[in-house]
C-alpha positions as CSV (number, residue, x, y, z in Angstrom):
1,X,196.0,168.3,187.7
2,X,194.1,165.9,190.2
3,X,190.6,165.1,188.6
4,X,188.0,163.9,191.3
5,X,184.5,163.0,190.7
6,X,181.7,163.1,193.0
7,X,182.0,159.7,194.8
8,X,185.8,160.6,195.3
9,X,187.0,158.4,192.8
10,X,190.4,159.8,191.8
11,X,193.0,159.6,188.6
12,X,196.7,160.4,189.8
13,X,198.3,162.1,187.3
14,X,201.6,161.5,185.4
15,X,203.9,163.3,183.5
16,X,202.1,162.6,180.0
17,X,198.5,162.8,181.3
18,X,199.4,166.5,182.6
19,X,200.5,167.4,178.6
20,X,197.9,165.8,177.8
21,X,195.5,167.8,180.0
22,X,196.8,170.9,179.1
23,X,196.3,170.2,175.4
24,X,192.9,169.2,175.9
25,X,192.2,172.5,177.6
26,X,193.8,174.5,174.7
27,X,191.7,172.6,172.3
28,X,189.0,173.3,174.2
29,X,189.2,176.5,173.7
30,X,190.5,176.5,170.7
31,X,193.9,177.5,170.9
32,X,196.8,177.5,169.1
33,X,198.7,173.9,169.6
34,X,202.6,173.8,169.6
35,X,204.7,171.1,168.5
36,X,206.0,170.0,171.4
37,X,202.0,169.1,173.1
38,X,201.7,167.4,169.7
39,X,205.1,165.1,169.8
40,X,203.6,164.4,173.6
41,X,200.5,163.5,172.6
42,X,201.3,160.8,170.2
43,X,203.5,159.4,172.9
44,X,200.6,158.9,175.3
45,X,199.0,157.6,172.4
46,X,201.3,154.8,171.5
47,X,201.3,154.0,175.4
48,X,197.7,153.9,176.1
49,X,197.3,151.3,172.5
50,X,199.6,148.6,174.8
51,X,196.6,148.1,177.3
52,X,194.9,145.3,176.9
53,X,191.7,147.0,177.3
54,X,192.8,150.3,175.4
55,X,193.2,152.3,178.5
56,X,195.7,153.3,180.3
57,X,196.4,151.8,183.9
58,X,196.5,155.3,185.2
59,X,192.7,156.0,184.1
60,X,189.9,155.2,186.3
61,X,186.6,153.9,184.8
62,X,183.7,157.1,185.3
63,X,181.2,156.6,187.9
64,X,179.0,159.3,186.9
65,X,176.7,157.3,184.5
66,X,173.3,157.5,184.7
67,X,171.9,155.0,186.9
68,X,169.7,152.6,184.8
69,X,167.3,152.6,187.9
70,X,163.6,153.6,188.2
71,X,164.7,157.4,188.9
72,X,164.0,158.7,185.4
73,X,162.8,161.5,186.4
74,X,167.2,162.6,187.3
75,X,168.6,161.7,183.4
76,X,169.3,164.8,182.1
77,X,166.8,166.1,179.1
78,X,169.1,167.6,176.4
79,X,167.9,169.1,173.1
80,X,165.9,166.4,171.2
81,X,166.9,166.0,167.3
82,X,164.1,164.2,165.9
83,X,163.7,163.1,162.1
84,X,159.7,163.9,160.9
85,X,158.6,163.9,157.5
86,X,159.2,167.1,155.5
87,X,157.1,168.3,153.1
88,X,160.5,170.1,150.6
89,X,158.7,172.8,148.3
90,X,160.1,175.8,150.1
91,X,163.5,174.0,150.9
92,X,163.7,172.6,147.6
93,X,163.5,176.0,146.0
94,X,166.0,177.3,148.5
95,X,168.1,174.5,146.7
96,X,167.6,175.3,143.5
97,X,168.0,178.9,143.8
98,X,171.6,177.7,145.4
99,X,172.4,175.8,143.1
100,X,172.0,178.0,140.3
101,X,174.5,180.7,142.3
102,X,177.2,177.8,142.8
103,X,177.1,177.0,138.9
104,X,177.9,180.3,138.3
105,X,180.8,180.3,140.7
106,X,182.4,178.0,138.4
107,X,182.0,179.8,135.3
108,X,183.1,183.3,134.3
109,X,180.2,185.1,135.8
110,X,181.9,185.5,139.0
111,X,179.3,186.3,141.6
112,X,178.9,189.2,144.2
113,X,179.0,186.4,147.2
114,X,175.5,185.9,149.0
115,X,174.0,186.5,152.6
116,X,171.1,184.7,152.5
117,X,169.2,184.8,156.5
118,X,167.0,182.2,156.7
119,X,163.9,183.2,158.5
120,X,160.9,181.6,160.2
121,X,159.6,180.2,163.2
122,X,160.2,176.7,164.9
123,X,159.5,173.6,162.9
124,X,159.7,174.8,159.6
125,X,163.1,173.4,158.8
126,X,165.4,175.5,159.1
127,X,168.1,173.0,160.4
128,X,167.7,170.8,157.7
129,X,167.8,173.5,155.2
130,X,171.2,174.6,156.4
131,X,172.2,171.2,156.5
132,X,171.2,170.4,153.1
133,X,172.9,173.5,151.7
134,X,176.1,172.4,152.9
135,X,176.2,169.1,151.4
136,X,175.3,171.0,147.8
137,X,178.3,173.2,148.5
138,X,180.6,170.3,149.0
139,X,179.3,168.4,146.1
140,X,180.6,171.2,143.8
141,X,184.1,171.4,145.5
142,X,183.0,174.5,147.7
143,X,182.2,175.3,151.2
144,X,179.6,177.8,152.7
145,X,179.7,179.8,155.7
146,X,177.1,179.1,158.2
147,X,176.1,181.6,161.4
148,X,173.6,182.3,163.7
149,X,172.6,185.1,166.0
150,X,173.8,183.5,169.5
151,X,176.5,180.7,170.4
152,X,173.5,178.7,171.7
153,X,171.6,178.9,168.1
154,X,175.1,177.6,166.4
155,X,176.0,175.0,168.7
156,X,173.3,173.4,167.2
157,X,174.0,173.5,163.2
158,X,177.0,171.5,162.4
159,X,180.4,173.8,162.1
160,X,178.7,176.8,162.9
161,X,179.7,180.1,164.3
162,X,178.6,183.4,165.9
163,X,177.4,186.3,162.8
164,X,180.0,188.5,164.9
165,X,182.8,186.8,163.9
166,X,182.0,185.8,160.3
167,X,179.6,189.2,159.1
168,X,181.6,192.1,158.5
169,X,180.8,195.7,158.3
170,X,182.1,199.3,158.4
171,X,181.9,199.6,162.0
172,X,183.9,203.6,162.0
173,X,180.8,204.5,159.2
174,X,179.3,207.9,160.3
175,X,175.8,208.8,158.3
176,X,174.6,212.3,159.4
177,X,171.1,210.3,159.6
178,X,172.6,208.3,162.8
179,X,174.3,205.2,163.7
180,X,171.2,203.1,162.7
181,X,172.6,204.1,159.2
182,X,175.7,200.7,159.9
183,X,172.8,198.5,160.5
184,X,170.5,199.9,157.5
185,X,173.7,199.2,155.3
186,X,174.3,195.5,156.6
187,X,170.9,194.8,156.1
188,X,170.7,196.2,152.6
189,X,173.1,193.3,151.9
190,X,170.8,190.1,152.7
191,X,168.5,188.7,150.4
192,X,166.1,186.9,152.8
193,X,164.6,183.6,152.4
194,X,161.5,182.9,154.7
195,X,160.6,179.3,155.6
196,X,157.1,179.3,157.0
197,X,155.5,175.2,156.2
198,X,155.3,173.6,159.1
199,X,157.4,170.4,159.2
200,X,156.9,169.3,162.7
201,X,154.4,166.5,163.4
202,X,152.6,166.9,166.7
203,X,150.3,168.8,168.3
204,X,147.8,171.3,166.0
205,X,147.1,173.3,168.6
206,X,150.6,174.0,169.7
207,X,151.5,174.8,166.0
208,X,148.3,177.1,166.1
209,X,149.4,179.2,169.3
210,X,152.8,179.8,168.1
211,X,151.7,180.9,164.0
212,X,149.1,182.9,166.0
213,X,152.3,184.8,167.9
214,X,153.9,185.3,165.4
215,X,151.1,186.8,163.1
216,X,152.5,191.1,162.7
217,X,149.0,192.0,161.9
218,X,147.2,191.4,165.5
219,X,147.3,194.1,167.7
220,X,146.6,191.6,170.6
221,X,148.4,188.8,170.1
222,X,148.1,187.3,174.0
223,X,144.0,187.3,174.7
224,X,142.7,185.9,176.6
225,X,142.1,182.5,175.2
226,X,145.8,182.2,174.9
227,X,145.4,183.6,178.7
228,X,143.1,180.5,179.8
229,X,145.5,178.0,178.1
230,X,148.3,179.0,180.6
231,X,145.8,179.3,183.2
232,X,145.0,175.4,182.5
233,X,148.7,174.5,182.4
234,X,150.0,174.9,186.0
235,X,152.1,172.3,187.2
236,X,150.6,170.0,190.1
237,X,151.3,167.2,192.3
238,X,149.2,164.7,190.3
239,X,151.6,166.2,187.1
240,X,154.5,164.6,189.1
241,X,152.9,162.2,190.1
242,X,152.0,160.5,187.1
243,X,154.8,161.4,184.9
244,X,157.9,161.5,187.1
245,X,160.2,163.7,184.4
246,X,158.1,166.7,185.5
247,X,160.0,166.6,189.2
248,X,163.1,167.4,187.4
249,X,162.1,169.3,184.4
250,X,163.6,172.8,183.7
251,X,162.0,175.4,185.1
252,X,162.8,178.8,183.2
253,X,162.5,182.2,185.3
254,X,163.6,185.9,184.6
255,X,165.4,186.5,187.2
256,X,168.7,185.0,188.1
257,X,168.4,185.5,192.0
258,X,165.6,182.9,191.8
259,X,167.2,180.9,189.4
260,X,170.1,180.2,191.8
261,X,168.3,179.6,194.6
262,X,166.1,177.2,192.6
263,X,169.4,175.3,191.5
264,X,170.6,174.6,194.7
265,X,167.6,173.2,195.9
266,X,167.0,171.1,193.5
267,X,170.9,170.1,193.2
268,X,170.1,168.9,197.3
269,X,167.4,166.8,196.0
270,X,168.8,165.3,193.0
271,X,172.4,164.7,194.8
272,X,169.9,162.6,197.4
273,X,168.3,160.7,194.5
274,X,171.7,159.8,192.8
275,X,173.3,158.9,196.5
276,X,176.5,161.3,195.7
277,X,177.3,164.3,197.5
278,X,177.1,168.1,196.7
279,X,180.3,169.8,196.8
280,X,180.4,173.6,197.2
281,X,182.4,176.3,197.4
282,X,183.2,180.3,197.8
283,X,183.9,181.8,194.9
284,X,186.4,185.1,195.5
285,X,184.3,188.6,195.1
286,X,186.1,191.6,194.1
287,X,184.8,195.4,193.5
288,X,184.2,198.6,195.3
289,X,181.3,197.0,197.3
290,X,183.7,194.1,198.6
291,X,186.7,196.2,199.4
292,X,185.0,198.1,201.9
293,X,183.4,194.9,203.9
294,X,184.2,193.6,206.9
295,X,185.0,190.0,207.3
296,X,181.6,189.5,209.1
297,X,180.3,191.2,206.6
298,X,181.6,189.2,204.0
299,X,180.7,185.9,205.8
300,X,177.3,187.1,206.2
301,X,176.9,187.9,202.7
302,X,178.1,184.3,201.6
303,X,175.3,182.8,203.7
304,X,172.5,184.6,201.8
305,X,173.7,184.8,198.6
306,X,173.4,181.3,196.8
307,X,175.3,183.3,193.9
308,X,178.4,183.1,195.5
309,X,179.3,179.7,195.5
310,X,180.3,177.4,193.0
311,X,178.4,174.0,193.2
312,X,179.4,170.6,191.7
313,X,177.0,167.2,192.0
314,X,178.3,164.3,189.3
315,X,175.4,163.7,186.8
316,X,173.8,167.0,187.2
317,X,172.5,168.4,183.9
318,X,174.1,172.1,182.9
319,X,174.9,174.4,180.1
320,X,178.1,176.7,179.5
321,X,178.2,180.4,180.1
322,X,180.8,181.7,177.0
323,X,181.5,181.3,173.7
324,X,184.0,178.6,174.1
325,X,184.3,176.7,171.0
326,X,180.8,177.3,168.8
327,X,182.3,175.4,165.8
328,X,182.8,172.8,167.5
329,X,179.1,172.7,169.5
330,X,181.1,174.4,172.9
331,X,178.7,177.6,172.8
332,X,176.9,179.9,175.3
333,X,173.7,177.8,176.4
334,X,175.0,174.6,175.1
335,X,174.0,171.3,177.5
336,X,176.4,169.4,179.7
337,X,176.4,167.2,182.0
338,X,178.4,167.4,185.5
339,X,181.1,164.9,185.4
340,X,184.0,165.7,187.8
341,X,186.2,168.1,189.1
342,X,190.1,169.0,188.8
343,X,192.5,170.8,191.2
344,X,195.3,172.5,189.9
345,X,198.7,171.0,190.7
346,X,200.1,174.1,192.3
347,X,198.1,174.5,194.8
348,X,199.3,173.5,198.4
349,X,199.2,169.6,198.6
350,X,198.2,169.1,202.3
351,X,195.0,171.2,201.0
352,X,194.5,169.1,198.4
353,X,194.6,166.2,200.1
354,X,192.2,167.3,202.8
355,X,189.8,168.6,199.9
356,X,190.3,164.8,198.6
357,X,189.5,163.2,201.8
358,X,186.3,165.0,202.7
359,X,184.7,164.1,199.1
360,X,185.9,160.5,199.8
361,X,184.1,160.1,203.2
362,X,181.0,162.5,202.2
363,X,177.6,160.8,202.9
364,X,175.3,160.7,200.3
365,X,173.4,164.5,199.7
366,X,176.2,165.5,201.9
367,X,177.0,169.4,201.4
368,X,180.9,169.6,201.2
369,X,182.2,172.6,201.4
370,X,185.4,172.8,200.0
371,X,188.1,175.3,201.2
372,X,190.1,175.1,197.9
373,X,188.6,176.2,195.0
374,X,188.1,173.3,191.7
375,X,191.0,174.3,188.7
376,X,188.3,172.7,186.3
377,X,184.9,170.9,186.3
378,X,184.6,168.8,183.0
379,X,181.5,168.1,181.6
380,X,180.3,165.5,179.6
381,X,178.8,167.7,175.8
382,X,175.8,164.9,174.6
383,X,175.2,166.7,171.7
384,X,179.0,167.3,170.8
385,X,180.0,164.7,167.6
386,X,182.4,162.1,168.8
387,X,183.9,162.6,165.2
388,X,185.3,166.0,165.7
389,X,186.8,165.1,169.0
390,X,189.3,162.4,168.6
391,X,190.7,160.3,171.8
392,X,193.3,162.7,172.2
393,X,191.7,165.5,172.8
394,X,189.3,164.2,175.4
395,X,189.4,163.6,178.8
396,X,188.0,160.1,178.7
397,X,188.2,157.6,175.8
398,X,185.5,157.5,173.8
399,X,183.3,160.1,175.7
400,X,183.6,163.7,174.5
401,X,184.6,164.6,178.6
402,X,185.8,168.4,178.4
403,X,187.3,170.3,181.3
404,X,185.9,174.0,181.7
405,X,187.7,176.5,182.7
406,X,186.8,179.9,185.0
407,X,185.2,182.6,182.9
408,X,187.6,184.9,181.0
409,X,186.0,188.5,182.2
410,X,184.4,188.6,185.9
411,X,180.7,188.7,186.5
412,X,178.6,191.1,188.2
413,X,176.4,189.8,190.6
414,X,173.5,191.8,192.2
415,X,173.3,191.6,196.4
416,X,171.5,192.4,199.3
417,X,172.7,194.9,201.7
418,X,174.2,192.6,204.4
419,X,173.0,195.4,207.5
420,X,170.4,198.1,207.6
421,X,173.2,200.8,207.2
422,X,173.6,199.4,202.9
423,X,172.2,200.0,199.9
424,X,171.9,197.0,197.6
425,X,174.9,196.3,195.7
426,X,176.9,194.6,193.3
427,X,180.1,192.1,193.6
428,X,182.2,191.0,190.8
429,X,182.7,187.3,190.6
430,X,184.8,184.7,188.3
431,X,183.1,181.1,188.5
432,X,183.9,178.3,185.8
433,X,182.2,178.6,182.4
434,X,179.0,176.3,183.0
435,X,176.2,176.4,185.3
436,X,173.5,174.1,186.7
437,X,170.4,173.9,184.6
438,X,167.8,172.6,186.7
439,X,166.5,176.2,186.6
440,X,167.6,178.5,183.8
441,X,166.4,181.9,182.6
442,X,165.2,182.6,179.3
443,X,167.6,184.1,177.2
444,X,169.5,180.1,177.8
445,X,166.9,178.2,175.8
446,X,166.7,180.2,172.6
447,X,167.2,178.0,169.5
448,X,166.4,174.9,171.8
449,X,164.1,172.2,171.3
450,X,163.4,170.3,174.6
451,X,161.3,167.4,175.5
452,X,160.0,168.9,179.1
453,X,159.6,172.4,180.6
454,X,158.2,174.7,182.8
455,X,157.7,178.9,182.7
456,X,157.3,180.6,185.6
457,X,155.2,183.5,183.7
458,X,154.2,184.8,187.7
459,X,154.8,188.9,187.5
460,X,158.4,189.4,188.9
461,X,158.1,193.7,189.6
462,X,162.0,193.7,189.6
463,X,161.9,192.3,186.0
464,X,158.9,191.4,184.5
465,X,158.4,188.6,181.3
466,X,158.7,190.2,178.0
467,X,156.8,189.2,174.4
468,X,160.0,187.9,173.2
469,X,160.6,185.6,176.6
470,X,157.1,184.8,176.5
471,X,157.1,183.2,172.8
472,X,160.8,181.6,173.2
473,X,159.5,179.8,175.9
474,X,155.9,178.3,174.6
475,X,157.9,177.4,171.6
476,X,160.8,175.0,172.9
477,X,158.2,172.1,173.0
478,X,156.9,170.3,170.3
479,X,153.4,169.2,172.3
480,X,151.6,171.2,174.3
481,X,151.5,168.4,177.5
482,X,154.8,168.8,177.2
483,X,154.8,172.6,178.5
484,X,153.6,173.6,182.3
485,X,153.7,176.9,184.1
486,X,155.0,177.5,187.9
487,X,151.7,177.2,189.9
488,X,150.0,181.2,190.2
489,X,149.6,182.1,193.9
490,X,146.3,182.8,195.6
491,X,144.8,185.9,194.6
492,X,146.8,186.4,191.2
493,X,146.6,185.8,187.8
494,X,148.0,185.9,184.1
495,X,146.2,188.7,182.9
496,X,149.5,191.2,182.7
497,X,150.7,188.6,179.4
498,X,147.3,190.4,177.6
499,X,149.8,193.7,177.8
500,X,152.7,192.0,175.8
501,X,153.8,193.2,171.9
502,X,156.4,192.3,169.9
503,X,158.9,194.7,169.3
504,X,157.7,197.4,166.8
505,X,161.5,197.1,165.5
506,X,161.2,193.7,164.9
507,X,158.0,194.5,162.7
508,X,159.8,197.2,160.5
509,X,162.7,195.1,160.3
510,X,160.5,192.3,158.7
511,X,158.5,194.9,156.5
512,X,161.5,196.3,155.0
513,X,162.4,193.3,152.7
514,X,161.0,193.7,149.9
515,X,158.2,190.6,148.4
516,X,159.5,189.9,145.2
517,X,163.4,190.3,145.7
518,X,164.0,189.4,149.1
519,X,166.3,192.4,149.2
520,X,166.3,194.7,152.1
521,X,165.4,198.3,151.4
522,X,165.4,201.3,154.4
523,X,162.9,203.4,152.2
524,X,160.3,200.3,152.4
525,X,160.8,199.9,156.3
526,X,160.4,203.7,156.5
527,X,157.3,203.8,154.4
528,X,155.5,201.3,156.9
529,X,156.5,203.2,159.7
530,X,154.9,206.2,158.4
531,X,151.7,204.4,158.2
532,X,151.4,202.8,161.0
């Protein structure tokens, strides 16, 4: 496997480096690891401990650091983890309350095991809550099982996983009363534990607009104060101007025609601010729609679809598309950076080679377009901890440097008729696992705290911002300077957010634990349906 970044800069690969790839790759993804990667890898250990600087002679120094120049406004923004004082009555009762269970694990009560969902809104500790439980668990000798709804949410709480994969239920149970009888019966097994003090310092009116969103009882939770406060927010040229992390800040839309058109604009700017150039390339379409194409057709389709290529710019910041390794902080949404690419050793050499030589001699915020497709684009995972990923299993020393592969299922990806004689269609596609984040849609930044962004809430008819989109978003920051909107065109306004509701399931769900227990009952959720 050839690994190039984006200057060119190259690594020729040996015998051990290639086990040692393909074991990185596995762990990865976390796969099963045979003996014979793990005799190789302690032989490319003992060779690369003979260098005098501790690397081997093979490995080329990375190129794609940030550049410690004035252009701030291009280092990548990842989740921000920031200590603030905590105020510990609700947590500490949490505690106690686990405590209390784990004693009588130990003793001869024996127990029926708890699902506890912690519940509450941004700020009010629920990170440090889990955190804290798990270092109670392993002071008693014992372990607790941590997960969260999405492989974003758990990339972010240490050894974390999906609730999928760790919360079991009778899937094949039939209830004459319908299949919302499976959920009523997982539910009736939590005893929730809502966190609701506010433990973020910052800005009062920020913490004011999100309690008020998340208050069941309004019938209008969006009026138009909240209305006027967006209005006020639009991002302008002075914005930029005076704060240059705005020009690269992410910008979050609904739609993901936008959003890649919006990436590779801004990956053309940024590839001219970091003087490296933007490689790109085809990636194969499959489906009914594609089989019945002509190759005109198909070409023409490429040129207005920025969907259908793959792009690569060193530095660039991203986030992965699957589930890769959530345990190990490699889940859906988490942030990367762009670090290089790798061809795969079998393809044809001569194309290789040509592929090589045009990212060499590129000019910077050059668009390459490369006829042979990357095997892998490793990423650089900031927020992964060095001390679960030892040398061995990364691509560069010291640097948790990952390679991603393509995507395990194919992708559908909605088109535009490419003559006046089709209907708009869909392709299937198979790019690599990660994807540019200078724009992103919303569903990507749930369970994220970032220090800069920007909504486009503008009306989109084809698929229009929802309540839940609308409070994910207004809730990543922890200031209110730190959120801007798109700018509203002439004419238009915000006043369509005044029609948006929280799901009425959501409500019910919420009313049906019960105040005293904690314990999920149907009948209570049913009751305040019926009045209301």
């Amino acid at each position: 496997m050839k690994q190039l970044n984006g200057d060119g800069g190259k690594r020729a690969p040996t015998f051990l480096e290639r086990s040692r790839d393909k074991l990185i790759q596995n762990v990865t993804r976390n796969l099963s690891i045979n003996s014979k990667n793990k005799r190789m890898m302690t032989v490319w250990r003992n060779k690369s401990s003979t260098h005098w600087n501790g690397q081997p002679d093979w490995s080329a120094e990375s190129s794609t650091e940030p550049e410690k120049s004035s252009q701030k406004a291009f280092h990548i923004r990842d989740p921000i983890t920031k200590k603030c004082p905590y105020n510990y009555q609700q947590q500490q009762r949490l505690l106690n309350q686990m405590e209390t269970y784990l004693k009588e694990l130990k003793s001869d009560l024996k127990p029926q095991a708890k699902l506890v969902p912690l519940y509450g809104g941004p700020g009010v500790g629920k990170t440090h809550s889990i955190i804290a439980l798990k270092k109670l668990a392993e002071s008693f000798g014992d372990g607790i099982v941590v997960c969260a709804p999405t492989g974003s949410a758990a990339a972010n709480i240490p050894q974390a996983g999906c609730c999928p994969n760790h919360i079991s239920w009778k899937a094949y149970f039939f209830d004459r009363r319908g299949f919302d009888a499976v959920g009523a019966e997982l539910f009736s097994r939590f005893i929730l534990f809502e966190l609701t003090e506010q433990m973020r310092t910052g800005d009062a009116d920020q913490i004011s607009l999100i309690s008020k969103l998340r208050d069941p009882h309004l019938t209008q939770p969006i009026d138009d104060e909240v209305v006027q406060k967006m209005t006020e927010k639009q991002l302008t040229a002075t914005d930029i101007y005076e704060d240059s992390e705005w020009a690269c800040a992410p910008i979050v839309v609904t739609l993901n025609e936008v959003r890649s058109s919006l990436n590779y604009d801004m990956a053309v700017r940024f590839a001219k601010v970091r003087r490296v150039p933007i490689l790109v390339w085809r990636l194969p379409i499959a489906g009914e729609r594609a089989t019945n194409m002509s190759i005109e057709e198909i070409d023409l389709l490429y040129k207005q679809e920025r969907g259908l290529w793959g792009i690569f710019v060193a530095g660039a910041p991203g986030f992965l598309t699957q589930n890769i390794n959530p345990t190990k902080g490699l889940a859906n949404g988490t942030s990367v950076t762009y670090e290089s690419i790798s061809f795969d050793e079998d393809e044809d050499e001569e194309e290789i080679r040509i592929a090589t030589l045009q990212i060499v001699t590129a000019k910077p915020g050059e668009v390459v377009v490369l006829h042979i497709n990357p095997y892998t684009i490793n990423v650089h995972v900031p927020s992964a901890n060095q001390n679960t990923w030892p040398d061995t299993e990364t691509l560069i020393l010291g640097r948790v440097v990952l390679p991603i592969l393509m995507q395990t299922g194919e992708k559908q990806l909605k088109v535009r008729p490419c003559n006046q004689h089709q209907l708009t269609g869909k392709v299937n596609i198979r790019p690599h696992a990660v994807e540019l984040a200078f724009a992103i849609t919303y569903e990507k930044i749930q369970g994220k705290t970032m220090k800069k962004i920007i909504l486009d809430l503008n009306s989109a008819p084809t698929r229009p911002i929802h309540f839940d989109a609308f409070y994910t978003g207004i809730s990543r920051v922890r200031r209110g300077c730190d959120l801007k909107i798109m700018p509203i065109p002439p004419g238009l306004t915000l006043q369509h957010l005044k029609k948006l509701k929280p799901d009425p399931k959501l409500i019910y769900w919420q009313k049906g634990f019960q105040e005293k227990t904690g314990i999920w009952s149907r009948r209570t959720a049913e009751q305040f349906t019926l009045h209301h």
